[in-house]
C-alpha angles and dihedrals in degrees: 000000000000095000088056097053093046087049082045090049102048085038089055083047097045088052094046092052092043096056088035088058097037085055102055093037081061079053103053085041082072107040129079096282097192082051090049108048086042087054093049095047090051099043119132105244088202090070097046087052091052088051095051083048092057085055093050089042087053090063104041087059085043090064089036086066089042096066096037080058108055094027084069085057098055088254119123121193119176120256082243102057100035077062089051096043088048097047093045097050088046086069091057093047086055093053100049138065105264100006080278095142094062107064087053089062096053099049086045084057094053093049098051087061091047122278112141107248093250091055088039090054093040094059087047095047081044089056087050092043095052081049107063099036082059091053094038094051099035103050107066087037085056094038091067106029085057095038091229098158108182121150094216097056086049085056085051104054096051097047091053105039083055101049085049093058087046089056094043090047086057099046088041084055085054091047100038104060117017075202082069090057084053097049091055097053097056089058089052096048082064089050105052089031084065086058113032112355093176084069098025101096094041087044093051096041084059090045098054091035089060094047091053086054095047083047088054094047103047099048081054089053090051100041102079108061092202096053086051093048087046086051090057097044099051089050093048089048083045105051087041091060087052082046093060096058099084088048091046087049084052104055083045088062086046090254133132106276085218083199097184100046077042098055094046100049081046097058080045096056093041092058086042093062100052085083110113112234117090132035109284085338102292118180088017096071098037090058099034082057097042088050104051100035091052076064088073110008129073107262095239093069096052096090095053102040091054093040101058099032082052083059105047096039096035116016085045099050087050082048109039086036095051087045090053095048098046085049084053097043089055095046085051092050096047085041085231 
C-alpha cells in the first residue's frame, strides 16, 4: 500500500515537471532564442544565488508562522520540525491540483505530536485564511499603486475577493453558534448512515467532537488583535520575500527589477494558480507569468525569466520537500 502511494507520488511529480518544462520550452519557442542562450551565458550567478536564497528564506517565515500559529493555541513544535512540516508538505502541494495535498499533511504532522485533528485543521485553515486576506487587500492596493492595469488582474481580484467573503461567512456561521455545529453534523450522519449505519453515529460523534474543537481554536486565534496583527505581518514579510525572486532573476540578467509591476503580476499568479486543474499548477503559472510580465519586460528575456523562477519556486520545492520526507519516512522506520 505504501509502495503504491510513493510510485503515485513520484508519478504526480513526474507529470507536474513534464508539463512545467514542455511549457516553458513552448516559451522559449517563442522568444528570441540567440538572445536567449547569449543572456544566459553572460548572467550574473550572484543574483541567482540571491534569488535561491529568497525561496529558502520563504520557508523558513513560513515555519516561522507555523509555529506563531500553533504556539497561540498551547500548543509548542520545535523550529525544526515546523520547517520540516512546511518543506514536506510543499512536495505534496507540487504534486496536486491547487497545492491541495499539502494542507492534509500538516495537519497530519500536528497531529502526530499531539495536536487534537480539529486544532491541527484550524492553524492550517488560519494559514489559508491569512493567505488569502494578504492577497485580497493587497492586490488592488498594488494594482494601483503599480498602474498595472490589466484587465485581467482586475478579474482576478474580484473573483477572488468574492469567493474569500463567501468562505469566511461560512466559517463565521461554525464560530458564531456551537448549535450550527450541530446543525452540520446532522446533515453528515445522513449522509454516512446512507452509507454505512452500523458507524454512522461514532463517525459523526468524532466528527462533531473535532469541529467543536476547530470552532475552540479558532475563536482563541481571533481573540487576541495583536496575534492576529503579528500573524499578518509575518505573512506579508513572508510572500514579499517569494515576490522578490523574479526581480532578483532580472538584475541578474543586467535588467530593470521593476519591483512594483513585479510584485503585482506576482499576487496575481499566485491567485491564478489556485484553479484546480494541473499538479501544483504546472503550465498555468508558467503562462500566466509569461503573459503579464511580457506587459513590462523585452520579449527576449521571457524564456529565461519563467524558466529559472520556475526552478527555484517549483523544481526545489519538489527537491528540498522529497529529501525531507524521505528523511521523515526513515526516522519513522528506525523509530529515531
Amino acid at each position: 500500500m505504501e509502495g503504491s502511494k510513493e510510485s503515485k507520488a513520484i508519478r504526480m511529480a513526474i507529470i507536474g515537471i513534464v508539463i512545467s518544462l514542455l511549457t516553458i520550452i513552448v516559451i522559449l519557442k517563442f522568444t528570441e532564442t540567440k538572445l536567449t542562450l547569449s543572456m544566459v551565458r553572460r548572467m550574473n550567478i550572484w543574483y541567482v544565488l540571491l534569488a535561491v536564497l529568497f525561496q529558502v528564506l520563504f520557508w523558513l517565515f513560513w515555519a516561522i508562522r507555523l509555529k506563531m500559529v500553533v504556539s497561540y493555541l498551547g500548543h509548542s513544535i520545535s523550529m525544526v520540525y515546523s520547517l520540516e512540516t512546511t518543506i514536506s508538505s510543499m512536495f505534496l502541494a507540487a504534486i496536486t491540483p491547487s497545492s491541495a495535498g499539502g494542507e492534509p499533511l500538516r495537519i497530519k504532522m500536528l497531529k502526530d505530536d499531539g495536536m487534537s485533528v480539529g486544532a491541527a485543521a484550524a492553524s492550517v485553515l488560519t494559514e489559508r485564511i491569512l493567505d488569502s486576506i494578504f492577497f485580497a487587500v493587497s492586490l488592488p492596493v498594488f494594482i494601483v499603486i503599480s498602474k498595472f492595469a490589466v484587465k485581467f488582474g482586475f478579474e482576478v481580484s474580484s473573483i477572488f475577493s468574492v469567493i474569500l467573503v463567501l468562505f469566511l461567512l461560512f466559517i463565521y456561521f461554525i464560530v458564531k453558534d456551537q448549535k450550527n455545529i450541530d446543525r452540520i453534523t446532522k446533515y453528515i450522519y445522513k449522509i454516512i448512515k446512507s452509507v454505512s449505519k452500523s458507524r454512522a453515529q461514532n463517525l459523526t460523534a468524532h466528527i462533531r467532537d473535532e469541529l467543536i474543537a476547530f470552532r475552540e481554536a479558532l475563536i482563541k486565534l481571533v481573540s487576541s488583535p495583536k496575534n492576529a496583527f503579528n500573524l499578518l505581518t509575518i505573512t506579508a514579510v513572508m510572500w514579499t520575500i517569494g515576490f522578490l525572486i523574479p526581480s532578483a532573476i532580472l538584475l541578474a540578467f543586467n535588467y530593470d527589477p521593476c519591483l512594483l509591476l513585479s510584485y503585482t503580476a506576482q499576487l496575481i499568479i499566485v491567485i491564478v494558480s489556485l484553479i484546480p486543474l494541473t499538479p501544483g499548477s504546472s503550465g498555468i503559472a508558467e503562462v500566466s507569468m509569461a503573459y503579464l510580465y511580457s506587459k513590462f519586460v523585452p520579449q527576449e528575456i521571457l524564456g529565461p525569466l519563467v524558466g529559472l523562477w520556475r526552478f527555484i519556486t517549483y523544481f526545489l520545492n519538489i527537491i528540498a520537500g522529497f529529501a525531507v520526507n524521505i528523511k521523515i519516512f526513515k526516522r519513522i522506520c528506525v523509530g529515531v
